[in-house]
NUBAZA-626919 format. One line per field, with one value per residue: x, y, z of N, C-alpha, C, CB in turn; residue number from 1; residue in three letters. Coordinates in Angstrom, 3 decimals. Glycine has a CB too. Layout:
n_xx: c(X|...);
n_yy: c(Y|...);
n_zz: c(Z|...);
ca_xx: c(X|...);
ca_yy: c(Y|...);
ca_zz: c(Z|...);
c_xx: c(X|...);
c_yy: c(Y|...);
c_zz: c(Z|...);
cb_xx: c(X|...);
cb_yy: c(Y|...);
cb_zz: c(Z|...);
pos: c(NUM|...);
code: c(ALA|...);
# end
This chain:
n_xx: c(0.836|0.794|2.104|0.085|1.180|2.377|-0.038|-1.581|-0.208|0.081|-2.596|-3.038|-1.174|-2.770|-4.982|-3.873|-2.299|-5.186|-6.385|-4.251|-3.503|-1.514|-0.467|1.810|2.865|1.120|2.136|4.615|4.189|2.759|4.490|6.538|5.075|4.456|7.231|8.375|6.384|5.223|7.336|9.159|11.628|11.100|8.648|6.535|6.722|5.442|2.833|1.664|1.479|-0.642|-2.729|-2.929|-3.972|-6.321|-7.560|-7.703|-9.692|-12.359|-11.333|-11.425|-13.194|-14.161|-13.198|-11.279|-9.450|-9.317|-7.698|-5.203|-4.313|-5.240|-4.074|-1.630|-1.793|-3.422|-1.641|0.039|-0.058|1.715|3.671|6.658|6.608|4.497|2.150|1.550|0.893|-1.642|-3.029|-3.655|-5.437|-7.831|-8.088|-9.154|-12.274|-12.915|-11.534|-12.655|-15.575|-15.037|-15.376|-17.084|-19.127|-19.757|-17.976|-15.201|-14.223|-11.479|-9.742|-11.250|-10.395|-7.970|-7.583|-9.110);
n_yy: c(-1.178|2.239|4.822|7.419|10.465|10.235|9.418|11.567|13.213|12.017|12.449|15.156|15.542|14.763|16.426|18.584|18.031|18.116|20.308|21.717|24.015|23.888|22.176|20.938|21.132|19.337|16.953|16.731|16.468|13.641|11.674|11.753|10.775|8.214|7.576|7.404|6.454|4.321|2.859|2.423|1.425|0.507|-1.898|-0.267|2.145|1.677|-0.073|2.694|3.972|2.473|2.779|5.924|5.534|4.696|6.341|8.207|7.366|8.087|10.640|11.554|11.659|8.703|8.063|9.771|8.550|6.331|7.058|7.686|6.233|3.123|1.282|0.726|-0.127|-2.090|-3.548|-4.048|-6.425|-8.438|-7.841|-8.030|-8.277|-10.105|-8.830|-6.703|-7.440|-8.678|-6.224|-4.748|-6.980|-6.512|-3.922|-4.811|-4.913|-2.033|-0.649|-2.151|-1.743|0.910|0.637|0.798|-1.430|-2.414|-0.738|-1.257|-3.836|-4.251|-3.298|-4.961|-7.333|-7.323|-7.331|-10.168);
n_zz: c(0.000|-1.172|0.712|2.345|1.959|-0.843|-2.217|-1.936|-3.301|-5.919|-6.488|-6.616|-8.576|-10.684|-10.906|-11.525|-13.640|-14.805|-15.132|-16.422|-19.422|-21.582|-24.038|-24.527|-21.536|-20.891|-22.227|-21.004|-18.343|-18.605|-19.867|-17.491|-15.729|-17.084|-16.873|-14.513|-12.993|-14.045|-15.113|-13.232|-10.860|-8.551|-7.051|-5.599|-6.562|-9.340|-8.103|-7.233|-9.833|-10.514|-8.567|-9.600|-11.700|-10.658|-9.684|-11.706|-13.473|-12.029|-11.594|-14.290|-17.634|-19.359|-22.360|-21.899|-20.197|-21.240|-23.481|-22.357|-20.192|-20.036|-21.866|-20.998|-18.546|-17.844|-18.952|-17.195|-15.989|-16.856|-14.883|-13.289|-10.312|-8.001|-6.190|-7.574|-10.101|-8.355|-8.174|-10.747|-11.319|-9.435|-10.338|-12.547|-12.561|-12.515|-14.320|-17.302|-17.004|-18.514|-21.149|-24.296|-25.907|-29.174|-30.122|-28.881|-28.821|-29.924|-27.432|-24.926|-25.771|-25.002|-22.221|-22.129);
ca_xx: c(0.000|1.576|2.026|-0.599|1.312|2.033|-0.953|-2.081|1.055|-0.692|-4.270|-2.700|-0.783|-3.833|-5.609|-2.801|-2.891|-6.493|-6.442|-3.255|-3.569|-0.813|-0.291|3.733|3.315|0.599|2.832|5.358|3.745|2.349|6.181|7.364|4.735|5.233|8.551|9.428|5.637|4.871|7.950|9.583|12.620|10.957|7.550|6.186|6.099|4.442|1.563|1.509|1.161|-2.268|-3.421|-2.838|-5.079|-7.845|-7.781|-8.032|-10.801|-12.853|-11.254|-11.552|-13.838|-14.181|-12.669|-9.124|-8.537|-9.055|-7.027|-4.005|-3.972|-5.438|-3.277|-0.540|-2.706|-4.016|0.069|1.102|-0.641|2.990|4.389|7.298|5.617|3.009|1.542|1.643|-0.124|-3.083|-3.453|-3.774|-6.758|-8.224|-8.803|-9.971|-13.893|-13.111|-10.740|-13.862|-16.950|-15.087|-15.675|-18.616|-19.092|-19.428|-16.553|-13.786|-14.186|-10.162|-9.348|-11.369|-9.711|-6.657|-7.718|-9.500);
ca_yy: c(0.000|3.191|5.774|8.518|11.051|9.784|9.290|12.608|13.892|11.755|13.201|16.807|15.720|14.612|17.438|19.954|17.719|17.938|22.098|22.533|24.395|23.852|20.948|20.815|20.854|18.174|16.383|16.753|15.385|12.406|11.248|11.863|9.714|6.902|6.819|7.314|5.540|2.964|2.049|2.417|-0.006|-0.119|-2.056|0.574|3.448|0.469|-0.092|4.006|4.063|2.013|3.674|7.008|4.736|4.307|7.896|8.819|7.008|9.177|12.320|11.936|10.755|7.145|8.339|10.461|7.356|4.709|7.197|7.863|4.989|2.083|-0.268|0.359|0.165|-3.319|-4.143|-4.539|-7.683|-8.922|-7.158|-9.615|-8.579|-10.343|-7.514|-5.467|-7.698|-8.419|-4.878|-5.175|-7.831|-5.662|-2.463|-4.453|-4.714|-0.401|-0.752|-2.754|-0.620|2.063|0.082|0.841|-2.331|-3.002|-0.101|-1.148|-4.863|-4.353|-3.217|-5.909|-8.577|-6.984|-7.944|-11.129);
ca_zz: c(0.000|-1.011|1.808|2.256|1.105|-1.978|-2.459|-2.016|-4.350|-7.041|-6.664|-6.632|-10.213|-11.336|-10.792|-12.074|-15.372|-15.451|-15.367|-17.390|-20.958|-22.522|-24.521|-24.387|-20.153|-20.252|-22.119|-20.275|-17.120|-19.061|-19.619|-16.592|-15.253|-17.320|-16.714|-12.974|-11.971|-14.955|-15.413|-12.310|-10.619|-7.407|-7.067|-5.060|-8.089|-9.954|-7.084|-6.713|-10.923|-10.590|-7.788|-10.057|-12.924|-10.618|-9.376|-12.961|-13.545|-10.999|-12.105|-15.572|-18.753|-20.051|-23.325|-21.783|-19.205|-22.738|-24.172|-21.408|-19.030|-20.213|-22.376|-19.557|-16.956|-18.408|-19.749|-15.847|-15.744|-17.001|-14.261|-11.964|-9.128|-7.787|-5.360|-8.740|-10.781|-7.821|-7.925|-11.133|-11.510|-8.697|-10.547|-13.967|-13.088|-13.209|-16.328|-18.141|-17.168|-19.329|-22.286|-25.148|-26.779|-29.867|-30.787|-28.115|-28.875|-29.296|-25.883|-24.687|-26.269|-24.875|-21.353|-21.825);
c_xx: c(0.881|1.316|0.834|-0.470|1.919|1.596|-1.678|-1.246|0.441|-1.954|-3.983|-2.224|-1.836|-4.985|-4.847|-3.028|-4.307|-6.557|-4.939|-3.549|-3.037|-0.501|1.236|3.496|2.953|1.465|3.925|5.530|3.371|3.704|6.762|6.446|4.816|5.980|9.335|8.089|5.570|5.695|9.391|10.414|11.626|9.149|6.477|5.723|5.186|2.589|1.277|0.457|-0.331|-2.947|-3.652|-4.162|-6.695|-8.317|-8.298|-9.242|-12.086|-12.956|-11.351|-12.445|-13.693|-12.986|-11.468|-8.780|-8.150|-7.699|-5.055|-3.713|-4.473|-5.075|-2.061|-0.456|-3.156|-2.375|0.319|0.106|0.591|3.992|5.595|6.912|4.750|2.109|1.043|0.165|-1.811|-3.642|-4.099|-5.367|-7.670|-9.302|-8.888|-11.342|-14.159|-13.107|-12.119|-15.182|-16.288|-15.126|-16.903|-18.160|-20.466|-17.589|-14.995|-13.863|-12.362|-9.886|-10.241|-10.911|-8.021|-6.742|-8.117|-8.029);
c_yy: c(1.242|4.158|7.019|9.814|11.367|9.833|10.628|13.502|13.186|12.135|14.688|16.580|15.536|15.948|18.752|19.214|17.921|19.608|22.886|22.905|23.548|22.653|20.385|20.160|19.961|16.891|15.738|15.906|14.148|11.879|10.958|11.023|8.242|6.389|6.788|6.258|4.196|2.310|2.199|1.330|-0.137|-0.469|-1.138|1.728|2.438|0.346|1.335|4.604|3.447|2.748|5.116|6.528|4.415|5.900|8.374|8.532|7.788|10.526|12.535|11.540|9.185|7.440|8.734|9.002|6.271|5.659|7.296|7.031|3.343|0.899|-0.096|0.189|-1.680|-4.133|-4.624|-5.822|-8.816|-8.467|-8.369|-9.331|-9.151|-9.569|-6.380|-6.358|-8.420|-7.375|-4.321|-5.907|-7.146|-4.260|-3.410|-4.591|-3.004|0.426|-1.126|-2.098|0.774|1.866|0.084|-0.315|-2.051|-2.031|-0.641|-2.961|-5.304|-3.982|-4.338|-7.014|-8.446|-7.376|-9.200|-12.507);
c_zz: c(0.000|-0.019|1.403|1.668|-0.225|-2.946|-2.827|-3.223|-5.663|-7.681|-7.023|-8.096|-10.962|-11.443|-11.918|-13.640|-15.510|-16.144|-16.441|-18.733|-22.019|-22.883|-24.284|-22.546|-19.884|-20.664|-21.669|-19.025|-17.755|-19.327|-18.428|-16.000|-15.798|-16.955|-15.384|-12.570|-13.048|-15.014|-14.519|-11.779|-9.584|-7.697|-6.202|-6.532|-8.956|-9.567|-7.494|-8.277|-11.046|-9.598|-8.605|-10.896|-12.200|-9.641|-10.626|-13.570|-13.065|-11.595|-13.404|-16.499|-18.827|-20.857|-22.544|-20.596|-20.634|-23.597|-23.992|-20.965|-19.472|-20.607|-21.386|-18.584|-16.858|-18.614|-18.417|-15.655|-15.932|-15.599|-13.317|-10.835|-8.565|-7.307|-6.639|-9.432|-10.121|-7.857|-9.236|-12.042|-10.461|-9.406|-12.199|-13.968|-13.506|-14.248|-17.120|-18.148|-17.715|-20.577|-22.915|-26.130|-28.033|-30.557|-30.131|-27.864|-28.721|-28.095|-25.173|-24.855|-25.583|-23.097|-20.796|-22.598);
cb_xx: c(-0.951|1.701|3.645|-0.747|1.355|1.787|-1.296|-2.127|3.056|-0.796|-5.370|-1.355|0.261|-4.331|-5.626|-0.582|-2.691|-7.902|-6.274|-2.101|-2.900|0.066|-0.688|5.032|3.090|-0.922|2.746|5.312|2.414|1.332|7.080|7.851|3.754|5.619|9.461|9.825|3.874|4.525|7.917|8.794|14.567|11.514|7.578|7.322|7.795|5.193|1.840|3.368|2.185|-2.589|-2.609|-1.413|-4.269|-8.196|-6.408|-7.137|-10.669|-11.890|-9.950|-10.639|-13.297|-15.690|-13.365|-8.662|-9.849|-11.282|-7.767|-3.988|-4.943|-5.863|-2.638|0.100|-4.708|-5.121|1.590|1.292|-1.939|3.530|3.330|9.133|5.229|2.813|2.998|3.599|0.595|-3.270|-2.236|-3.042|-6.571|-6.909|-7.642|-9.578|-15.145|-12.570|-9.152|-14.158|-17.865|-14.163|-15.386|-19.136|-19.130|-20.864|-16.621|-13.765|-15.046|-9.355|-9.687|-11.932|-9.776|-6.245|-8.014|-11.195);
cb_yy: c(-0.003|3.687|6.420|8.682|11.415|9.407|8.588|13.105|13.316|10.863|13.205|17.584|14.746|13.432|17.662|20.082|16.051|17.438|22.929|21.850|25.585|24.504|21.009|23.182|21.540|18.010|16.521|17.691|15.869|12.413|12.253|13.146|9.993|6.701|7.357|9.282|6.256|2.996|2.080|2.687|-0.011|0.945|-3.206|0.872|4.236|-1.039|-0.401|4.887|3.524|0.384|3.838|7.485|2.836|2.368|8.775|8.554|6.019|9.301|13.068|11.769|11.212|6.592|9.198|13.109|6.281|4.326|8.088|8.562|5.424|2.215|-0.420|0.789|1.695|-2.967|-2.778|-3.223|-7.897|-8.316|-6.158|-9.949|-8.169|-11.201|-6.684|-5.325|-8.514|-8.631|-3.996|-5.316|-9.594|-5.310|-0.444|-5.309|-5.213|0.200|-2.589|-4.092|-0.235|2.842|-0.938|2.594|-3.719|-3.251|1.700|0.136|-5.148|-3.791|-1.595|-5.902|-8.590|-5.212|-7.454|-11.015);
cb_zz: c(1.210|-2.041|2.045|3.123|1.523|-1.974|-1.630|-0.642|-3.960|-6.968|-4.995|-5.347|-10.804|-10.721|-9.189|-11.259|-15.954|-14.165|-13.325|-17.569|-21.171|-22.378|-25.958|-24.551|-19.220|-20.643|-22.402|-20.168|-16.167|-20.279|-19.979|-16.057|-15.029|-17.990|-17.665|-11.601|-11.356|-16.226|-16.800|-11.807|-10.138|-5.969|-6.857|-3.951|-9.546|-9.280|-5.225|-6.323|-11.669|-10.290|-6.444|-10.674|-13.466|-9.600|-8.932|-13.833|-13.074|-9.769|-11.798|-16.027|-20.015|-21.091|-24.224|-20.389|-17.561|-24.551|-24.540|-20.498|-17.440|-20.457|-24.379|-19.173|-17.165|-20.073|-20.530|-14.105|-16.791|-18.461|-13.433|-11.571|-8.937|-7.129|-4.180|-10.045|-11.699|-6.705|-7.443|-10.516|-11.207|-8.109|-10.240|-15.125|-11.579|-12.943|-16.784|-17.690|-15.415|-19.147|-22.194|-26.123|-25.880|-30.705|-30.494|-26.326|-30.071|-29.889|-25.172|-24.790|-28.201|-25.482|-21.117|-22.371);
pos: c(1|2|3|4|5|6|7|8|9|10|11|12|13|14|15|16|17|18|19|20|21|22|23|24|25|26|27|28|29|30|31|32|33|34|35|36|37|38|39|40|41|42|43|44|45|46|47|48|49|50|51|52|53|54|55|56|57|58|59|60|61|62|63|64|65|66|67|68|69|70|71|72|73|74|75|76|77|78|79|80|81|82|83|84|85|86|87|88|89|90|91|92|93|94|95|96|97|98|99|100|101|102|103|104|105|106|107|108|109|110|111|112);
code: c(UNK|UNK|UNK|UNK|UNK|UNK|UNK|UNK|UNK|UNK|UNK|UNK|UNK|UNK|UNK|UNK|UNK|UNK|UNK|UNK|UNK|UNK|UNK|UNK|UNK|UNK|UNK|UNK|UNK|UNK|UNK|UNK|UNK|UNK|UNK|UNK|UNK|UNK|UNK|UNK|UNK|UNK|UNK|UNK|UNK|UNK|UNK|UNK|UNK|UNK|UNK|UNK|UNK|UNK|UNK|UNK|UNK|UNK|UNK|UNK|UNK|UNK|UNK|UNK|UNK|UNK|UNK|UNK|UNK|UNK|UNK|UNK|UNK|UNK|UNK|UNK|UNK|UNK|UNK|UNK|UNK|UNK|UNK|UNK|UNK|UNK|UNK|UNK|UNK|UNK|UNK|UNK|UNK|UNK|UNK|UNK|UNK|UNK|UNK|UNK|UNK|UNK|UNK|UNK|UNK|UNK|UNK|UNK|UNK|UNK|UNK|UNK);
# end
């Protein structure tokens, strides 16, 4: 379980990406989370990275989570963690109710 404040440092980025303009900065942050939480050495930024994915969920559309978080959010199912990948199978009944079937028949297939 990642620490509380953390936790709270993830809800605050999430937020700041939600209200940012500029396309360059959001990008910016979308990188930098990939690559210190998604794809992080320690299993901790890993855990912290799904926890961010099911925050986002909440704070954001169907559509910008299918479009930001989802196939890497769904990818850690490979993860060598185990703790990672319960966490994981955990948040996919959330992952899956953002799915309109018949159009997202691929992203479905990508979890089953």
């Amino acid at each position: 379980r990642p620490l509380p404040t953390r936790v709270a440092g993830v809800r605050t980025l999430l937020v700041i990406l939600r209200f940012t303009i500029k396309k360059q900065h959001r990008d910016n942050i979308f990188q930098r989370i990939h690559e210190d939480l998604e794809q992080g050495k320690s299993c901790h930024s890993r855990q912290l990275y799904l926890k961010l994915c099911e925050m986002s969920l909440k704070l954001f559309s169907k559509a910008y989570f299918k479009q930001h978080f989802y196939q890497s959010c769904v990818s850690m199912y490979k993860d060598r963690v185990a703790n990672v990948r319960l966490k994981v199978v955990g948040l996919l009944p959330q992952v899956r109710s953002t799915l309109k079937l018949p159009e997202d028949t691929h992203l479905l297939t990508s979890i089953e």
